[in-house]
C-alpha positions as CSV (number, residue, x, y, z in Angstrom):
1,X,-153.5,107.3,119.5
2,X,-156.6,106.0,121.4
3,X,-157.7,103.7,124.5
4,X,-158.9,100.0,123.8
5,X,-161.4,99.1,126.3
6,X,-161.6,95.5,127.3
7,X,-164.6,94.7,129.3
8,X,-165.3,91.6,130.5
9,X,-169.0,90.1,129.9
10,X,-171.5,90.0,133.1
11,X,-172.1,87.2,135.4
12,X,-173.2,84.4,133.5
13,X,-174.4,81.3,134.7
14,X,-171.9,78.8,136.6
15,X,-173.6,76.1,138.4
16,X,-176.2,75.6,135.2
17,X,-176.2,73.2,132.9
18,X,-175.3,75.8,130.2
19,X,-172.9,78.2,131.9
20,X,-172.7,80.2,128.6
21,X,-175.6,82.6,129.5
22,X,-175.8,86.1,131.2
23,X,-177.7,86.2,134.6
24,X,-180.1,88.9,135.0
25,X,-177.4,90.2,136.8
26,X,-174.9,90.3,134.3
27,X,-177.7,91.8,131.9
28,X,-178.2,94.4,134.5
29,X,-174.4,94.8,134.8
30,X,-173.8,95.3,131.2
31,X,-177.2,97.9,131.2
32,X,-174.9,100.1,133.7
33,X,-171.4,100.0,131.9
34,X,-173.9,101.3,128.9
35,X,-175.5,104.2,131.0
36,X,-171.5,105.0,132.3
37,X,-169.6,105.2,128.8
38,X,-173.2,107.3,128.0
39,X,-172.7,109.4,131.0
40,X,-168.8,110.2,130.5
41,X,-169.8,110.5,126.3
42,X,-167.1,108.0,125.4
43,X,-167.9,107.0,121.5
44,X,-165.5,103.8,120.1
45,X,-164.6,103.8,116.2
46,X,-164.3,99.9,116.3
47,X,-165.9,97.1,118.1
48,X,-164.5,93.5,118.8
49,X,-166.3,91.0,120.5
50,X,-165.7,86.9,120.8
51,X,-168.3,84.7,119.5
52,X,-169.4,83.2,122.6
53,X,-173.3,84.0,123.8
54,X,-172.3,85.6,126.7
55,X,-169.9,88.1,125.4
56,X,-172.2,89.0,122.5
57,X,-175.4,89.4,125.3
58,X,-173.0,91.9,127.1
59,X,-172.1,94.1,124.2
60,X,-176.1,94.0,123.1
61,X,-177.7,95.2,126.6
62,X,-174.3,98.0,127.4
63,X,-175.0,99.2,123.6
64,X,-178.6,99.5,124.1
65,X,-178.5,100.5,127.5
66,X,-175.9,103.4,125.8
67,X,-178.5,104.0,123.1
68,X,-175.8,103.0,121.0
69,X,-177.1,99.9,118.8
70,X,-175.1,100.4,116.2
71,X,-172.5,99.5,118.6
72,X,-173.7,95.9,118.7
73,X,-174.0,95.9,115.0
74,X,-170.6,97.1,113.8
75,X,-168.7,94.2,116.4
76,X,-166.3,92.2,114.3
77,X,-166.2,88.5,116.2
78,X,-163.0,87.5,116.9
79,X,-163.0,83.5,118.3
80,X,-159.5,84.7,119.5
81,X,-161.5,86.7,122.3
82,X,-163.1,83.6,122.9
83,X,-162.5,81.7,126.7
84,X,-160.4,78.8,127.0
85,X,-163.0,76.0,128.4
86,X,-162.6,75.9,131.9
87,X,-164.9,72.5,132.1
88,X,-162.5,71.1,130.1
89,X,-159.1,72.3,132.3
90,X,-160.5,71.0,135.6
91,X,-161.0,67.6,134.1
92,X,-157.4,67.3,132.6
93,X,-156.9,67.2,136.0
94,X,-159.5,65.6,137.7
95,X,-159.9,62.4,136.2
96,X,-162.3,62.9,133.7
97,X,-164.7,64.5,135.8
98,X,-166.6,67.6,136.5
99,X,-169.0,68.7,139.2
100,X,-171.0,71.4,138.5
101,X,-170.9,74.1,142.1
102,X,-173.8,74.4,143.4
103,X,-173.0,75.8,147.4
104,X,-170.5,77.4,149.0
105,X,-167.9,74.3,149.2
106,X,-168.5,72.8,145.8
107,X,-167.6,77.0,144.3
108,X,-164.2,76.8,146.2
109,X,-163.2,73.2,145.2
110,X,-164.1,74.1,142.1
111,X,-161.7,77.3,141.8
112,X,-159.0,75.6,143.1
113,X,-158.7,72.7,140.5
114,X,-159.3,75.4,137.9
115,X,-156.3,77.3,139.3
116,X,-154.4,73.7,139.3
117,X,-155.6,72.9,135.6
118,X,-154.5,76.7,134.4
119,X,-151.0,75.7,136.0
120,X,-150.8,72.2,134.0
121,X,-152.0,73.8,131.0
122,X,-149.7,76.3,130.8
123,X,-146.2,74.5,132.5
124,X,-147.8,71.7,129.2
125,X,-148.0,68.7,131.9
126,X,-151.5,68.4,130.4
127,X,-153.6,68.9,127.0
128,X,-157.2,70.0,127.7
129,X,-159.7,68.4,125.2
130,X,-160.7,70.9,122.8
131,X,-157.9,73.6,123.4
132,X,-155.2,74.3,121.4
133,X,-151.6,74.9,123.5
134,X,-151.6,77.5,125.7
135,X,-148.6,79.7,123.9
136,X,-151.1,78.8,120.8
137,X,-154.1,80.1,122.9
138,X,-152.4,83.3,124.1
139,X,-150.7,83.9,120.8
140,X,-154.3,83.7,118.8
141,X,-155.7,86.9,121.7
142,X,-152.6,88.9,120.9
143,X,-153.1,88.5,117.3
144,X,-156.1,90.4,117.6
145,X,-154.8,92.8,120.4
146,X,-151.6,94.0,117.4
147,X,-154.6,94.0,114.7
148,X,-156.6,96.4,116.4
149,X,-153.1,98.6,116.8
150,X,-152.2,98.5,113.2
151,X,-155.6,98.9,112.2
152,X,-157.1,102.0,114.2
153,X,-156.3,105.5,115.9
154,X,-159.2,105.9,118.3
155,X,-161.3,104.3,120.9
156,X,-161.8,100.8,120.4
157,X,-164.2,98.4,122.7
158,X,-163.6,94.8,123.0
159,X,-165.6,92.8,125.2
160,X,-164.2,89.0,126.1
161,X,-164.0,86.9,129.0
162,X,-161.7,86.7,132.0
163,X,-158.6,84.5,130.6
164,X,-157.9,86.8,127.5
165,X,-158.3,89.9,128.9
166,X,-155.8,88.4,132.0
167,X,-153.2,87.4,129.2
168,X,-153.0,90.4,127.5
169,X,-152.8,92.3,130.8
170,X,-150.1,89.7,131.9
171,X,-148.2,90.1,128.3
172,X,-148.6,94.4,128.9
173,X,-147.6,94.1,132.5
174,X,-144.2,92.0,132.0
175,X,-145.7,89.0,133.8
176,X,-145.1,85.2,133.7
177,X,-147.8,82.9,132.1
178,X,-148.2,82.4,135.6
179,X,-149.2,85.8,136.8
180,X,-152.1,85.8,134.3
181,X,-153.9,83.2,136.4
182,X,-153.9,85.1,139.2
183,X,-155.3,88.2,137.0
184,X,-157.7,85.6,135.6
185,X,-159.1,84.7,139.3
186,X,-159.5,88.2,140.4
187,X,-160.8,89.8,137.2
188,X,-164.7,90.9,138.3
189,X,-167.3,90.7,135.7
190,X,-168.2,94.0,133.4
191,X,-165.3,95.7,135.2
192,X,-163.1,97.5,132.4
193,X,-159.1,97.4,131.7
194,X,-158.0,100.6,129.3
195,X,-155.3,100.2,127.0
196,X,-153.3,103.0,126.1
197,X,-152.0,102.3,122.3
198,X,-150.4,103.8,119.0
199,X,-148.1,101.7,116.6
200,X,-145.5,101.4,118.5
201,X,-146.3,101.3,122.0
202,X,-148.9,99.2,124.2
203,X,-149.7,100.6,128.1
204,X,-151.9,99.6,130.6
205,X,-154.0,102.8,131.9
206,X,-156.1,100.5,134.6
207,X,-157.0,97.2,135.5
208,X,-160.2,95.7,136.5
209,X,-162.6,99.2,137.7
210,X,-165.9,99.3,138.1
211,X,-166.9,102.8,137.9
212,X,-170.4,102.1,136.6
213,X,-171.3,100.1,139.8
214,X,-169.7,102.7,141.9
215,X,-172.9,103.4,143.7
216,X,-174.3,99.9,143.5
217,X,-173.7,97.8,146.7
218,X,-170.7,95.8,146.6
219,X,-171.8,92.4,148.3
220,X,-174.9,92.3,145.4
221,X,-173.0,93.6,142.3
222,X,-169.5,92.8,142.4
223,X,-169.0,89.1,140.9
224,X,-166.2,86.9,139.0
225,X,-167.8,84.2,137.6
């Protein structure tokens, strides 16, 4: 019996041209989850990581930060713990197009036809370019969620990105495909969701913490995108 530990990767770069990047945020971010699982001695016997940059850049600076590298090194990339493409959601259902936020407005309008692309997506009114179905999409992440509880006993790390980690936690919690947009929104970057697991049983232990950036102010540090 052991604890998966899904994190999610550090604030990357929304608004850029290449959003697929960690901020120096999001590298500082990752640097404290590192110094936490040092300071509370937790060791993982397997690590899974996606195969985009950004989930690959977080699980390098937490494993260093850990003085862990071999962390980093022993990560089996799984594109199943790879992100649906959000660019490509918000234009199923905006005509094509896509504006990049830049200010305050242009984030919100942005979210919101997100949120109305997830809900198209999923009720299969539309078919983003480039993603499979959603039941596809969400059957590919719990593939690997049943392969890491079949294959191991302890501590496991995955690190992903905000729409896998929700669908699990939607699957675990009983939810409708539904619900796991509204996990998705509110999911905070590096914040950890623990995963209480044997062969035959799956059970949420928590949901989106932050105990690394406990004592780092909230306003600066706490982030979703």
């Amino acid at each position: 019996m052991g604890i998966i530990y899904f994190v999610r990767h550090g604030q990357a770069s929304l608004g850029a041209q290449n959003y697929d990047q960690l901020s120096d945020l999001g590298y500082a971010q990752a640097e404290q989850l590192g110094l936490y699982f040092q300071q509370q001695q937790i060791q993982f016997e397997a690590v899974y990581t996606g195969t985009l940059q950004r989930q690959k850049q977080t699980l390098l600076a937490l494993a260093q930060s850990a003085q862990q590298a071999q962390w980093s090194k022993m990560a089996s990339e799984q594109i199943g713990l790879n992100e649906y493409d959000s660019e490509s959601v918000i234009k199923a259902v905006n005509n094509g197009t896509l504006d990049l936020p830049q200010n305050s407005d242009s984030y919100k309008n942005y979210f919101l036809l997100l949120r109305k692309g997830m809900q198209a997506w999923i009720n299969k009114e539309i078919q983003p370019e480039n993603l499979p179905s959603f039941e596809v999409f969400k059957n590919n992440i719990l593939a690997v969620m049943h392969h890491i509880q079949s294959h191991h006993s302890g501590n496991v790390l995955v690190v992903s990105s905000g729409g896998p980690i929700s669908i699990t936690m939607a699957y675990l919690l009983g939810c409708n495909p539904s619900g796991a947009i509204e996990l998705n929104l509110r999911l905070r970057n590096s914040s950890i969701c623990e995963v209480h697991y044997h062969p035959k049983r799956l059970s949420v232990i928590s949901f989106n913490t932050l105990p690394h950036l406990a004592n780092c102010p909230q306003e600066q540090w706490w982030t979703y995108a």
